[in-house]
C-alpha positions as CSV (number, residue, x, y, z in Angstrom):
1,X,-129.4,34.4,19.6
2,X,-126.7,36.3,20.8
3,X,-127.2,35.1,24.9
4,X,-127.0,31.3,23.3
5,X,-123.6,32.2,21.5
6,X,-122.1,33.6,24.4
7,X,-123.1,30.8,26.5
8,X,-121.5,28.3,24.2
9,X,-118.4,29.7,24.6
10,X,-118.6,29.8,28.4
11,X,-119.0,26.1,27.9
12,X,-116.0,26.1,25.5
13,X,-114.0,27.7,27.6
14,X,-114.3,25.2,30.4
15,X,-113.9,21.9,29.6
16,X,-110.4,20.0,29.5
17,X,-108.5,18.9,27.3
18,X,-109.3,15.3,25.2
19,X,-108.9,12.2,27.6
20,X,-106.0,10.0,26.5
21,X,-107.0,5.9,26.7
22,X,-104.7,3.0,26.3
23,X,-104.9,0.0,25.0
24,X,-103.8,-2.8,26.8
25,X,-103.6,-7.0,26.9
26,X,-101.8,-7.4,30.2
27,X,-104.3,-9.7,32.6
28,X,-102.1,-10.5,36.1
29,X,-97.8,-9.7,35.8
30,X,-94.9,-12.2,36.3
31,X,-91.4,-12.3,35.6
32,X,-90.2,-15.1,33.7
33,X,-87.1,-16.5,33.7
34,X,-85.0,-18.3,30.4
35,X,-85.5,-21.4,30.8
36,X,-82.7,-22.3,28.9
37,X,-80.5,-20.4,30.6
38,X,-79.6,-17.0,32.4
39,X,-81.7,-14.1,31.7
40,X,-85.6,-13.6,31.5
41,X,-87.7,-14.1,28.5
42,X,-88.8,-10.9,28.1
43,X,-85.6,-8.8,29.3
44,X,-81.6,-9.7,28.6
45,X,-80.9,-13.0,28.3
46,X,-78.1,-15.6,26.8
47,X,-79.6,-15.6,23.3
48,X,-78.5,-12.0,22.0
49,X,-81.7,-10.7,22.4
50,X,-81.6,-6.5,21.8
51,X,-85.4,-5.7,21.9
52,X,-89.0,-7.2,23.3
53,X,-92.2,-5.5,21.5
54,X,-95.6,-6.0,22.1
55,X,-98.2,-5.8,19.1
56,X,-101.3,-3.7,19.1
57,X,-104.1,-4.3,17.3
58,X,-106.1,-1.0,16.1
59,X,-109.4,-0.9,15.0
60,X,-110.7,3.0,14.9
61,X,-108.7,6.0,13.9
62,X,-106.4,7.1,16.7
63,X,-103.2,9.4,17.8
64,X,-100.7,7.8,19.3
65,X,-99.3,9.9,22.1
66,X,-97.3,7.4,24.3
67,X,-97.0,4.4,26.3
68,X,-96.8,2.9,29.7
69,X,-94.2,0.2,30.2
70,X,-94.0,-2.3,33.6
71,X,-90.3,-3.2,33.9
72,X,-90.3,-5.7,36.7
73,X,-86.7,-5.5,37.4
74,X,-83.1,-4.5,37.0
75,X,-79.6,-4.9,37.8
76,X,-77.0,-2.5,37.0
77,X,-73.5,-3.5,35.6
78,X,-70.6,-0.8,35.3
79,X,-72.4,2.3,33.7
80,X,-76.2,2.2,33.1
81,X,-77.2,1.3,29.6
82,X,-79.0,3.0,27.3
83,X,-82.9,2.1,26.3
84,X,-84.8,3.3,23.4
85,X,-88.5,3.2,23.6
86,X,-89.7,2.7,19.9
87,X,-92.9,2.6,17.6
88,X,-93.0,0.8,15.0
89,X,-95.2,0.1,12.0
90,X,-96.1,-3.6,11.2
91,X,-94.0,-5.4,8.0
92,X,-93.8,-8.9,6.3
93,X,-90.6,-9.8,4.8
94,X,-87.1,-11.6,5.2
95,X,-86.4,-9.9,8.4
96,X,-89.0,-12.3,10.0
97,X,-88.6,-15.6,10.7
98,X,-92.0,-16.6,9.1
99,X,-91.9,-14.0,6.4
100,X,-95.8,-14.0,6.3
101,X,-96.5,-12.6,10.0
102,X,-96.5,-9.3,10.3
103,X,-93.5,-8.9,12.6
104,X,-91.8,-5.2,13.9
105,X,-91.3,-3.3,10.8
106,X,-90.2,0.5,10.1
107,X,-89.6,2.5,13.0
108,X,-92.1,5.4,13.7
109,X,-91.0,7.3,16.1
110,X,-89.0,6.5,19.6
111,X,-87.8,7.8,22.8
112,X,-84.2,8.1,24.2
113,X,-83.6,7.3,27.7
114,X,-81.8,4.8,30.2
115,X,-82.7,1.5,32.3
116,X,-82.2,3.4,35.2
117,X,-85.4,5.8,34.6
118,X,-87.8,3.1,34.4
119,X,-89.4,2.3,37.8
120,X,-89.6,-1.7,38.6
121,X,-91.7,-1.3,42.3
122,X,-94.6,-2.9,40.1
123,X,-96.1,0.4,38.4
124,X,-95.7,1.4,34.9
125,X,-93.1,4.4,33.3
126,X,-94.8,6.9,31.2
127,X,-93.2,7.7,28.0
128,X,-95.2,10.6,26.3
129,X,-94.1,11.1,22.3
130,X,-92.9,14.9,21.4
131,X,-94.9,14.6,18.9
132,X,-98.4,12.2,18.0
133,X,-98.7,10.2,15.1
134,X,-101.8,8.5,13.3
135,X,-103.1,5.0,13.0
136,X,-106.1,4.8,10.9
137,X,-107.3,1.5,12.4
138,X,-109.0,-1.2,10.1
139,X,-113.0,-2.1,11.4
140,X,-112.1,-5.4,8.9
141,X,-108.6,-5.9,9.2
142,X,-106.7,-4.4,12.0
143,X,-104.1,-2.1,11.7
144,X,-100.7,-3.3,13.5
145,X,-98.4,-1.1,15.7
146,X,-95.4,-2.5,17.9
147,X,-94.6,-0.8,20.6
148,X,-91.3,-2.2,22.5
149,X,-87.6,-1.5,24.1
150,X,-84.7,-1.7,22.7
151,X,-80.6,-2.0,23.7
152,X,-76.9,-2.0,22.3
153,X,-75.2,-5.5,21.8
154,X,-73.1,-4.2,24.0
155,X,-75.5,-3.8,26.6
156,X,-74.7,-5.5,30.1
157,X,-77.4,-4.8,32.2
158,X,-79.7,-7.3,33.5
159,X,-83.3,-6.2,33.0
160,X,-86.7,-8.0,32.7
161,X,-90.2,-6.6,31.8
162,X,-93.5,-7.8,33.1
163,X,-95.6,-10.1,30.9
164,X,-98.8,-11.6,31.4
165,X,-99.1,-15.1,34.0
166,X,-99.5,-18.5,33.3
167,X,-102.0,-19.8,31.2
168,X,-103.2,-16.0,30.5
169,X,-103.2,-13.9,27.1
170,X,-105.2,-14.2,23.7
171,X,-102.9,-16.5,21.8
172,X,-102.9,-13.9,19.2
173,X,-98.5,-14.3,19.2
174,X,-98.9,-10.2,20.1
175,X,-95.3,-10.7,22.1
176,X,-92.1,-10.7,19.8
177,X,-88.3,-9.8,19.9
178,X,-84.9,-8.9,17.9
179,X,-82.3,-10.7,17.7
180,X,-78.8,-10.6,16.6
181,X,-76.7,-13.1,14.2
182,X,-79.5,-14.8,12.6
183,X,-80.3,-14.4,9.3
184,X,-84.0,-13.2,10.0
185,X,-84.4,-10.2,12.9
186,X,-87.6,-10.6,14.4
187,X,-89.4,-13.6,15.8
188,X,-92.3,-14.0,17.8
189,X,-92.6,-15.3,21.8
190,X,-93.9,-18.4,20.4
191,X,-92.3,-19.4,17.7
192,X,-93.1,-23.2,16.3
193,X,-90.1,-25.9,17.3
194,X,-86.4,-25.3,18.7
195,X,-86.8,-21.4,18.0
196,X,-89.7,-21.3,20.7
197,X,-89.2,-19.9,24.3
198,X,-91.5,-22.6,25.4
199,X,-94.7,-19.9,25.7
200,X,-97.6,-21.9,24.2
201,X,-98.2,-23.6,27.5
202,X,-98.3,-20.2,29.2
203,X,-101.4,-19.5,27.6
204,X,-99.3,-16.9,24.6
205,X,-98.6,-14.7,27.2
206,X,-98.6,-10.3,26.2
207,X,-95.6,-8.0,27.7
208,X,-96.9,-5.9,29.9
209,X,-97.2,-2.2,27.4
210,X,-99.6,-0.3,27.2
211,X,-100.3,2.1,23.8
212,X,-101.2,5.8,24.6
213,X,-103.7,7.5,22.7
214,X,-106.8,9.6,22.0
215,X,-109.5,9.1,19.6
216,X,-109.7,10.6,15.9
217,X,-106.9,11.2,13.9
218,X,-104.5,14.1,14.1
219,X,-103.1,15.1,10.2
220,X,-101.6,18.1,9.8
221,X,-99.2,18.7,7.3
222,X,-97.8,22.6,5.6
223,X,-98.9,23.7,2.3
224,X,-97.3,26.7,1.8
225,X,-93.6,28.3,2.6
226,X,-94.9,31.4,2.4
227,X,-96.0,32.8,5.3
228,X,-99.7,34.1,5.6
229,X,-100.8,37.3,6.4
230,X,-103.8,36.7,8.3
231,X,-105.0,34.2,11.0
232,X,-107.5,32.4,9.6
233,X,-110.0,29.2,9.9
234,X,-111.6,28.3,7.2
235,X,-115.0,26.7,6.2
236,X,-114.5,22.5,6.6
237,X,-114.7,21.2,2.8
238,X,-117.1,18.9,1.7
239,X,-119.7,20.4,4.2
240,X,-121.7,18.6,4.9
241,X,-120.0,15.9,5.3
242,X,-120.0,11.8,6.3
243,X,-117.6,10.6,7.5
244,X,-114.8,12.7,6.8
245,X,-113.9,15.9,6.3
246,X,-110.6,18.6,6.2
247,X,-110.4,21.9,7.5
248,X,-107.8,24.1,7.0
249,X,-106.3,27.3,8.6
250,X,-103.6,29.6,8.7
251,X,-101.4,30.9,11.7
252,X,-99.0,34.2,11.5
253,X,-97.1,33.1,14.2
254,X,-94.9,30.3,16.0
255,X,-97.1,29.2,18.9
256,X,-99.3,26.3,20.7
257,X,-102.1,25.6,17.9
258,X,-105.3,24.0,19.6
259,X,-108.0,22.6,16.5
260,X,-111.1,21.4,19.1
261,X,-114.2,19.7,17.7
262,X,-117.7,20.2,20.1
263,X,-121.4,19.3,19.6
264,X,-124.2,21.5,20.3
265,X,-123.8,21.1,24.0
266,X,-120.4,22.4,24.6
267,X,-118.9,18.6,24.9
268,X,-115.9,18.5,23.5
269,X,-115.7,15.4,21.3
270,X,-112.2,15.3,19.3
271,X,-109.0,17.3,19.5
272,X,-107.5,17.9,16.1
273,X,-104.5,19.2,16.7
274,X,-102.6,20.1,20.1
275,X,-98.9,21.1,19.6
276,X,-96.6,23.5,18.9
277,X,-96.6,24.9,15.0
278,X,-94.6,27.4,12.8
279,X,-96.5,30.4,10.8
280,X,-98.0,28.4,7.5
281,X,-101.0,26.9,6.2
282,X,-102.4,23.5,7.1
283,X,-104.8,20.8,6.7
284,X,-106.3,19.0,9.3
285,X,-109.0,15.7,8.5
286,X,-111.5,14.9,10.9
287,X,-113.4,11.5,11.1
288,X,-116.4,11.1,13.1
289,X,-117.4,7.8,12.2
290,X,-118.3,7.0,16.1
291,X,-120.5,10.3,16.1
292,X,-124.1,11.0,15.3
293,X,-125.6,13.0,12.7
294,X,-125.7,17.0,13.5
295,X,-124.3,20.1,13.7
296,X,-120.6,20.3,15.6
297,X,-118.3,23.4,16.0
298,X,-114.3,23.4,15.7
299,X,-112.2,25.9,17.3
300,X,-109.0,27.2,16.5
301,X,-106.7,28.7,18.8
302,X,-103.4,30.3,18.2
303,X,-102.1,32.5,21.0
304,X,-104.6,34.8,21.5
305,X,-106.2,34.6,18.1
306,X,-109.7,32.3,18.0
307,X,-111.9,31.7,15.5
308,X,-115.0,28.8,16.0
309,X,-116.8,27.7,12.8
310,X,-119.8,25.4,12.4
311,X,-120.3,22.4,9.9
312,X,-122.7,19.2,9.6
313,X,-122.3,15.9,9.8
314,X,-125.0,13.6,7.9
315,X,-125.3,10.3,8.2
């Protein structure tokens, strides 16, 4: 017993961290020019544009850690201009022109930084988020996230993302934008009537963003100011458990926390939580829908404190 203990944590011990996926529309990149005018359809234009996002349609529980952007091109005026990479959740409402789609909505989290850090030779900028956040997906009815640019008014830049050829995308009107002096804020690529940019024939076309994230869901949240006396990981609660279950631990010290889920082999198959945390108590939940039924270890690592637990999952 105790030679198959140690050699799980040899395992442990060597395996990398969770793989991060993205999701993704884009099929072959093009730069499209206003038609109407100067500018690019999904970049600075005539039309007060100040922001392009691309819609993402989650099914499973994720974290989102980033995204990947393709800007095809720029062209500096005066002093660069600012750019904020943004997430946002998905709303209805008066700040839509059709108040029924789910248009760009409350902003999540974002990313400060400037036109002039995004690379336009044809491969994608990296953005990674400080800190994740969760989408708990909808097998039925997808959860929506935006994930987009945006600028001052005041901007004068010329710029232009990537989106998707002609006669290519879903038509699922994923590709939308903000604009300025209109009673509504958002609108969609493809718009019905004088409001569209003409995109229907382009087959809907999807901006070229790509959502970071890894599988399973990432909650952590403190319960208690006070600070705890002893590291500890406790027993997952309900165990066992299908699908979901919390388990909750308590750190004496600032430091990287690592939570790691692993089946019998040693595989790792979820990282719960990966970032940097004060001294408290918290509560992470852990969903193994995708998984099969069996036993699974989780791992918590603070410093050079560890602790690994067991618990079952019954399907």
């Amino acid at each position: 017993m105790y030679r198959l203990v140690l050699i799980f944590f040899v395992m442990v011990s060597s395996l990398s961290a969770q793989t991060v996926d993205s999701l993704f529309y884009g099929n072959s990149k093009k730069i499209h020019k206003n038609p109407f005018g100067w500018g690019y359809i999904a970049g600075t234009n005539g039309y007060t544009d100040i922001g392009k996002y691309q819609r993402f349609d989650v099914l499973d529980p994720i974290t989102v850690v980033g995204t990947k952007i393709w800007m095809a091109l720029t062209k500096i005026v005066d002093a660069t201009d600012s750019i904020t990479v943004v997430f946002k959740k998905a709303s209805t409402g008066n700040q839509n022109f059709d108040s029924l789609s789910g248009g760009p909505g409350e902003t999540i989290a974002s990313i400060q930084t400037v036109i002039t850090n995004f690379d336009t030779s044809g491969k994608p900028t990296m953005f990674m988020l400080p800190k994740s956040f969760n989408v708990d997906g909808g097998p039925f009815s997808p959860e929506s996230i935006f994930v987009g640019i945006e600028w001052a008014s005041t901007a004068n830049d010329t710029f232009a993302l990537f989106s998707d050829d002609t006669a290519q995308g879903e038509k699922a009107d994923r590709a939308w934008e903000q604009l300025t002096g209109v009673s509504y804020k958002y609108q969609r690529f493809n718009e019905p009537g004088d409001f569209s940019w003409a995109v229907a024939n382009l087959g809907d076309l999807d901006l070229w963003i790509a959502l970071l994230y890894k599988q399973g869901l990432t909650s952590v949240r403190d319960e208690h100011a006070e600070i705890p006396r002893q590291f500890v990981l406790e027993q997952n609660n309900p165990n066992p458990f299908n699908p979901s279950t919390n388990i909750r631990f308590s750190i004496t010290q600032a430091s990287l926390v690592s939570l790691t889920v692993y089946d019998i082999l040693g595989k790792e198959v979820a990282t719960l939580v990966n970032e940097y945390l004060e001294p408290g108590t918290y509560t992470s939940s852990f969903r193994a829908q995708s998984l099969s039924s069996g036993l699974y270890f989780y791992r918590l690592q603070s410093g050079n404190s560890v602790e690994t637990k067991k618990m079952s999952l019954l399907k």
